[in-house]
ZAMI-87643 format. One record per residue (C-alpha): z, y, x; residue in three letters. Coordinates in steps of 0.05 Angstrom, whole numbers, padded with zeros to 5 digits, always signed. Layout:
ZYXAla
...
This chain:
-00229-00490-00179Unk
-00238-00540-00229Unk
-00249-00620-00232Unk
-00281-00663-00275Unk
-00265-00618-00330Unk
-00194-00606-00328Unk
-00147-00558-00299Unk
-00126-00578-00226Unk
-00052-00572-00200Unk
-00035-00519-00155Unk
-00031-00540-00083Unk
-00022-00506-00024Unk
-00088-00517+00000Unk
-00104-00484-00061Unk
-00063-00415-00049Unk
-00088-00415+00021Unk
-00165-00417+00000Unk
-00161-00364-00063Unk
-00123-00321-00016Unk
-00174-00338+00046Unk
-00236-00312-00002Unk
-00200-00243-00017Unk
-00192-00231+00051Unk
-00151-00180+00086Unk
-00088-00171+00041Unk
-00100-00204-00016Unk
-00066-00169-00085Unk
-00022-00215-00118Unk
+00001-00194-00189Unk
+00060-00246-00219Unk
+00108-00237-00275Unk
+00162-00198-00268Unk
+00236-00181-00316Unk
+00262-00259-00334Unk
+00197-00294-00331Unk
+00177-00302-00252Unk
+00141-00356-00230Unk
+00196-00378-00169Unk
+00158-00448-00156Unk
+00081-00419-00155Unk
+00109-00355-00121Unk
+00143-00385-00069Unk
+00087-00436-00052Unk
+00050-00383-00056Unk
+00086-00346+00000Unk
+00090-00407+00046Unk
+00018-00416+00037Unk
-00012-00342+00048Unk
+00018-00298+00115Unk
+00003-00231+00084Unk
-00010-00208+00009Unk
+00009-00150-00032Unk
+00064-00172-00086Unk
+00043-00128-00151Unk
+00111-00148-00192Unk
+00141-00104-00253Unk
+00218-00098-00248Unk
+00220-00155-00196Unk
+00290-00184-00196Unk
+00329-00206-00133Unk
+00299-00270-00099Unk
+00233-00250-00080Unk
+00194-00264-00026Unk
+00222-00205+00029Unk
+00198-00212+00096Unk
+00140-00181+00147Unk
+00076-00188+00118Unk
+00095-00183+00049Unk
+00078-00111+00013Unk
+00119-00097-00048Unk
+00081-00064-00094Unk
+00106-00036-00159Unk
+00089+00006-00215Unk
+00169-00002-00244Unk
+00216-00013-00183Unk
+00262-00080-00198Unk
+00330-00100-00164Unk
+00287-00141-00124Unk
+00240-00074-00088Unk
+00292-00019-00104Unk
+00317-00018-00021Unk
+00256-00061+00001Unk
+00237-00023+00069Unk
+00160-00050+00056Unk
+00156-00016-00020Unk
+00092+00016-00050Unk
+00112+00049-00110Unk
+00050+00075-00153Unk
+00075+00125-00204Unk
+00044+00108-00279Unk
+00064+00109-00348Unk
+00074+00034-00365Unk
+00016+00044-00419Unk
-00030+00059-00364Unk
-00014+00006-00313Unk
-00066-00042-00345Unk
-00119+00011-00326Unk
-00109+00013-00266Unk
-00119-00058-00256Unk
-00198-00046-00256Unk
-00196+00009-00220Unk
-00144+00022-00159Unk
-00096-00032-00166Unk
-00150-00087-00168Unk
-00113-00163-00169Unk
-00141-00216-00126Unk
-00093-00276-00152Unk
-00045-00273-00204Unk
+00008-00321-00223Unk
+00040-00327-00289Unk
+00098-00366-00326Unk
+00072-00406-00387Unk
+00097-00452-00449Unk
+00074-00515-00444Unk
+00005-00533-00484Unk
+00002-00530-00553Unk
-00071-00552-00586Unk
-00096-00538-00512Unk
-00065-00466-00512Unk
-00010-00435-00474Unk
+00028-00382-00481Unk
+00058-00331-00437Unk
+00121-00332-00476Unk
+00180-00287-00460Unk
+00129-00240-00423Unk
+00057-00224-00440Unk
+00075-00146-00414Unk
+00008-00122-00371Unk
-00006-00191-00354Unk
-00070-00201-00401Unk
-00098-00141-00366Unk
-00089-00166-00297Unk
-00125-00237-00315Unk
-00182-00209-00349Unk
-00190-00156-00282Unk
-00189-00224-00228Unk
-00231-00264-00278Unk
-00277-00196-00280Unk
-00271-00199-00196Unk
-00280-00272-00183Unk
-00203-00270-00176Unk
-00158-00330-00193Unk
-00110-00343-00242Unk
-00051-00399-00235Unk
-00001-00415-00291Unk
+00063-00446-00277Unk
+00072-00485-00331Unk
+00141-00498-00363Unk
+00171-00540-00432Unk
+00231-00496-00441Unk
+00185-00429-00437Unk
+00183-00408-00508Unk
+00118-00410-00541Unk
+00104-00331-00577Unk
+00045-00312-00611Unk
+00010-00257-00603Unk
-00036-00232-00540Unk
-00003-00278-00498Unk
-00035-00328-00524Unk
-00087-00360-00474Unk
-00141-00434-00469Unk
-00103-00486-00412Unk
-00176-00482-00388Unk
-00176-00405-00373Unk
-00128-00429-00307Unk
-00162-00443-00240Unk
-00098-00494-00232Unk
-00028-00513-00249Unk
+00042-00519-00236Unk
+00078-00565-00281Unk
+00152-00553-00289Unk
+00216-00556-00335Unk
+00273-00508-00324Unk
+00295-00456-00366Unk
+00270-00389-00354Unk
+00325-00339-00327Unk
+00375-00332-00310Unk
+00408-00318-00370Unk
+00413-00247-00376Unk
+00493-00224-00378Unk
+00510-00195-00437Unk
+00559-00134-00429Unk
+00620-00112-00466Unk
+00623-00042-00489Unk
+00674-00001-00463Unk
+00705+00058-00505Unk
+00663+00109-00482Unk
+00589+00063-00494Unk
+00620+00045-00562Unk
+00634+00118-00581Unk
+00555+00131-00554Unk
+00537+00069-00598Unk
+00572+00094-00658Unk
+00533+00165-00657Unk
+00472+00131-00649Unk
+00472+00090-00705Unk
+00492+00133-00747Unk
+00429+00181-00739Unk
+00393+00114-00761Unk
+00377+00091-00837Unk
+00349+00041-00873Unk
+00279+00029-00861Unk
+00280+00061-00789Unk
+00237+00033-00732Unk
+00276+00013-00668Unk
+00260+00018-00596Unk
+00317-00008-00550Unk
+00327-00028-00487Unk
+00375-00070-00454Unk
+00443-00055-00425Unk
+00513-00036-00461Unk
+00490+00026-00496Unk
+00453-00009-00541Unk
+00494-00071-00538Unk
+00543-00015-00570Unk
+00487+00015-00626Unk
+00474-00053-00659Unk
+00549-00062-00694Unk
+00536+00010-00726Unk
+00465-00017-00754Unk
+00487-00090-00793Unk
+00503-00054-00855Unk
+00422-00027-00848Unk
+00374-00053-00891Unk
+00293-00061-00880Unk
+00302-00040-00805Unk
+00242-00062-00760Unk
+00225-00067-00682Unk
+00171-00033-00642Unk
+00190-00038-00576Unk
+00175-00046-00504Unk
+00222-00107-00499Unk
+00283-00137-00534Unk
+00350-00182-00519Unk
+00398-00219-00560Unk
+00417-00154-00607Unk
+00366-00177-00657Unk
+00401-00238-00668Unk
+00456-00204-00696Unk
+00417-00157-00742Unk
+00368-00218-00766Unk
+00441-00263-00784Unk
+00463-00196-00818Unk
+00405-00193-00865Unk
+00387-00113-00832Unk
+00316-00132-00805Unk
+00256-00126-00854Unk
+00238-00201-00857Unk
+00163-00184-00882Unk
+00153-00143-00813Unk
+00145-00173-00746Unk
+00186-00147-00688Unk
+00136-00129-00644Unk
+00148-00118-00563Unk
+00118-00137-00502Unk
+00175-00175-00468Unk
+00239-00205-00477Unk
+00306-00220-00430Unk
+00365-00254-00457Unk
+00404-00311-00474Unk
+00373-00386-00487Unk
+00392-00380-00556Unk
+00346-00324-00564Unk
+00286-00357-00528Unk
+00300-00418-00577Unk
+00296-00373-00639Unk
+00225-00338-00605Unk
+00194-00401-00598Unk
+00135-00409-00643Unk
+00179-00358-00687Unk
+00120-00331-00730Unk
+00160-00255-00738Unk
+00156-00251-00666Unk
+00094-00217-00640Unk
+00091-00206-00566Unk
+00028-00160-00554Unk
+00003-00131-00489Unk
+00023-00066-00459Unk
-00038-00021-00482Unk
-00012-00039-00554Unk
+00064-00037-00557Unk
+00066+00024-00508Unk
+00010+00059-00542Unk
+00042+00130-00568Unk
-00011+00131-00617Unk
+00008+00065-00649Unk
+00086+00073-00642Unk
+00078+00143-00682Unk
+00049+00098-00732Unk
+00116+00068-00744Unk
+00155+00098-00797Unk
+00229+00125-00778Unk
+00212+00111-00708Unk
+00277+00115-00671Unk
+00270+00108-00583Unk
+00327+00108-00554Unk
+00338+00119-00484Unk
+00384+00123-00429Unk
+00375+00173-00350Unk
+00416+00180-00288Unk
+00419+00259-00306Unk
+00402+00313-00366Unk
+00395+00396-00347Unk
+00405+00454-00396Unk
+00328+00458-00398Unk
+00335+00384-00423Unk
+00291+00354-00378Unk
+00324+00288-00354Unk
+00315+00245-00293Unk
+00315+00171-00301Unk
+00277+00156-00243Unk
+00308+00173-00174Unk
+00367+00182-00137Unk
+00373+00226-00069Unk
+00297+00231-00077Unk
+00282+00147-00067Unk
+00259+00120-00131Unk
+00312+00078-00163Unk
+00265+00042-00224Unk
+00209+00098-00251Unk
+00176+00125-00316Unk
+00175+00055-00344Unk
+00162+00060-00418Unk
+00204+00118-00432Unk
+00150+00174-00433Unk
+00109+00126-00478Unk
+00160+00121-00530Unk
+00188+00188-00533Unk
+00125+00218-00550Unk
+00108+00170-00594Unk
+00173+00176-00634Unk
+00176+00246-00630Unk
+00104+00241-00675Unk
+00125+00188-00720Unk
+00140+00208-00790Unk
+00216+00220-00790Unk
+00224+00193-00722Unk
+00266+00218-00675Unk
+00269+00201-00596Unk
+00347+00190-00572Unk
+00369+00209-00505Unk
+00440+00176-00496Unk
+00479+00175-00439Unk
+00561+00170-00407Unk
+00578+00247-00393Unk
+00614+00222-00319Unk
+00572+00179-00274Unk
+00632+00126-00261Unk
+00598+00097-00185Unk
+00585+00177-00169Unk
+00639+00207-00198Unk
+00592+00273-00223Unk
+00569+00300-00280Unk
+00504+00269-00316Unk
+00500+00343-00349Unk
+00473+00388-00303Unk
+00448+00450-00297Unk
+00376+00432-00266Unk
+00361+00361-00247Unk
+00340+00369-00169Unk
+00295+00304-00182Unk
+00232+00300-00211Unk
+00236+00298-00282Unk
+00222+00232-00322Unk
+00221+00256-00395Unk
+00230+00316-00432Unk
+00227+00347-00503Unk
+00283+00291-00535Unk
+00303+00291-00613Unk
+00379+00302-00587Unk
+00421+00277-00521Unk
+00484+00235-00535Unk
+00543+00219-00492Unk
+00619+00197-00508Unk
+00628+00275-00524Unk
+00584+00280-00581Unk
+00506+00289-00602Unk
+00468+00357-00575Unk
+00409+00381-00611Unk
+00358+00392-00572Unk
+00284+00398-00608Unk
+00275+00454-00656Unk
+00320+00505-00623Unk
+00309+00556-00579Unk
+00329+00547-00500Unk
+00395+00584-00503Unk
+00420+00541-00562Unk
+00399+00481-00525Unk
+00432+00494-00471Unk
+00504+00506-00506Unk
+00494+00451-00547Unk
+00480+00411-00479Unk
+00549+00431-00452Unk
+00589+00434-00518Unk
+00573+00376-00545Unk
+00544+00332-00488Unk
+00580+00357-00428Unk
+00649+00328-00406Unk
+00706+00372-00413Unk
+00715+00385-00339Unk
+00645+00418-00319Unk
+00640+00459-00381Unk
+00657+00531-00354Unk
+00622+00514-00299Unk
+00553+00493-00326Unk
+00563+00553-00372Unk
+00565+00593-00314Unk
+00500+00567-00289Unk
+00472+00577-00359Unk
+00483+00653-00346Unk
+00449+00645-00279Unk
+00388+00606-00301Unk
+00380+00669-00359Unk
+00402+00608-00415Unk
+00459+00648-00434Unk
């Protein structure tokens, strides 16, 4: 794929011939969250008829038409209603696995920083992608970069030669969109404000994104020596880095990143930034490492057995297990850590309960540190199942499905 020694741009030809030798329907594995390839991927699909799109959390705008599997091991915006979806249930620590072995990539595309001493990096998302490059260079597969100035340069595992590419897609646009950044309502800052304040100084954080813990992050400026081990991070660490709360001798370490452009401008070649593949930052071993590890987590629906469902919806699989299994049992051995399931006690779009008696889903998680919701903070680990369950519906539960879910208690023998 190479000439005269250098990397050669991506043409359609190109696609059509890698695609071609893998025969069939060729597994393509591409970047997913805020750092999709559009250019290479839709060449890409205007070069190949059929292929199997292997994306994590695709957003809207992919390719959606006959011919096109979407594959996923994390269902995006982008698969969640796609009538052609392959969901493969795995913990997000074990997707790289089953690149060389089931899920075996023919072509993957990726969204680099533009060369830097011959080196590129994968910037705002290295994720499971070093796993899927090494499994098509182990294969004969090939790997295409699309190749971007405004893609922050990170360091860490996403760190790759310009001459590890089989070709090229030069471009300069700023990765995105911009991820909106949402105001807290009374409710997600009441949630935010119990939160924090089961964190102290020195505590490990894992956060996602979204308004619940938009809402955490005012409660934790005042922190000192906090650090970051975390599947992914947004624009909240801005605000505890400006406020002095983040241990400035630690890295935050994650495997991806979604936010604002001011945040990919303070990542780039930020040398307290680490982004490290999958296997590492989702490892439970090495997040119990962490002192004070803190996950905190968010699900569609907690029982009185608290088992909670963060998956599906009606039985069709709304995202999956994602990194959520990963870090709660990690946290759960860290020493002093604690793993945070917080939640709104009314679903607003359903207009139910998100305390239940028994989830009727399959479960995601289970075994949290404590379950919080506008209501209060219910203790869950350490006590028997009877206290669980009333501290699920006195402290957790709204006010109007109280009696009720005690009845079921009594039913269920938790009462």
């Amino acid at each position: 794929m190479r000439e005269s020694g250098r990397v050669r741009t991506v043409t359609a030809d190109l696609l059509a011939s890698a695609a071609a030798r893998a025969g069939g329907e060729p597994r393509v594995v591409t970047s997913g969250n805020a750092a999709v390839p559009w250019r290479l991927l839709w060449m890409l699909d205007e070069s190949v008829e059929r292929y199997r799109l292997h994306q994590l959390n695709a957003p809207h705008g992919i390719p959606a038409r006959e011919g096109v599997v979407h594959e996923t091991c994390f269902v995006g915006a982008g698969m969640r209603r796609s009538p052609r979806l392959s969901y493969v249930p795995a913990r997000l620590s074990q997707v790289p696995l089953l690149y060389g072995q089931t899920l075996r990539p023919d072509i993957v595309l990726v969204h680099t920083s533009a060369p830097h001493g011959g080196r590129v990096s994968l910037g705002i998302s290295v994720n499971v992608l070093p796993a899927a490059i090494e499994a098509a260079r182990a294969r004969g597969g090939v790997v295409l970069a699309q190749v971007n100035r405004q893609m922050p340069y990170t360091f860490g595992d996403g760190e790759l030669d310009l001459d590890l590419f089989d070709g090229v897609l030069e471009t300069d646009e700023l990765p995105g969109p911009p991820h909106p950044v949402s105001v807290p309502d009374d409710a997600a800052c009441r949630i935010g404000e119990l939160v924090a304040a089961r964190i102290g100084d020195g505590a490990t954080l894992q956060m996602g994104i979204g308004e619940v813990p938009d809402a955490v992050l005012p409660g934790l400026v005042s922190r000192r020596g906090l650090r970051v081990w975390s599947e992914m991070f947004s624009d909240g660490v801005l605000a505890l880095d400006r406020a002095g709360a983040l241990d400035a001798d630690q890295p935050l370490v994650a495997s991806f990143a979604i936010g604002s452009p001011e945040l990919y401008g303070w990542m780039d070649r930020n040398p307290r930034v680490r982004l490290l593949r999958t296997e590492v930052t989702n490892s439970p071993a090495r997040i119990a490492q962490n002192p004070a590890m803190t996950s905190i987590n968010t699900a569609l629906q907690v029982d009185l057995f608290g088992q909670a469902n963060a998956s599906r919806i009606n039985a069709r699989i709304h995202s999956g297990f994602g990194g959520q299994t990963d870090f709660v049992v990690g946290a759960l051995h860290s020493p002093g850590g604690q793993a945070l399931m917080a939640l709104r006690s009314w679903h607003r779009k359903a207009d139910v309960s998100t305390i239940v008696a028994m989830v009727e889903e399959p479960v995601t998680s289970f075994q949290h540190t404590a379950v919080v919701t506008e209501q209060g903070t219910a203790q869950i680990f350490g006590v028997d199942e009877r206290t669980q369950a009333a501290h699920l519906i006195d402290h957790a539960a709204h006010p109007s499905v109280r009696e009720e879910l005690r009845e079921e208690a009594v039913a269920l023998g938790l009462a």
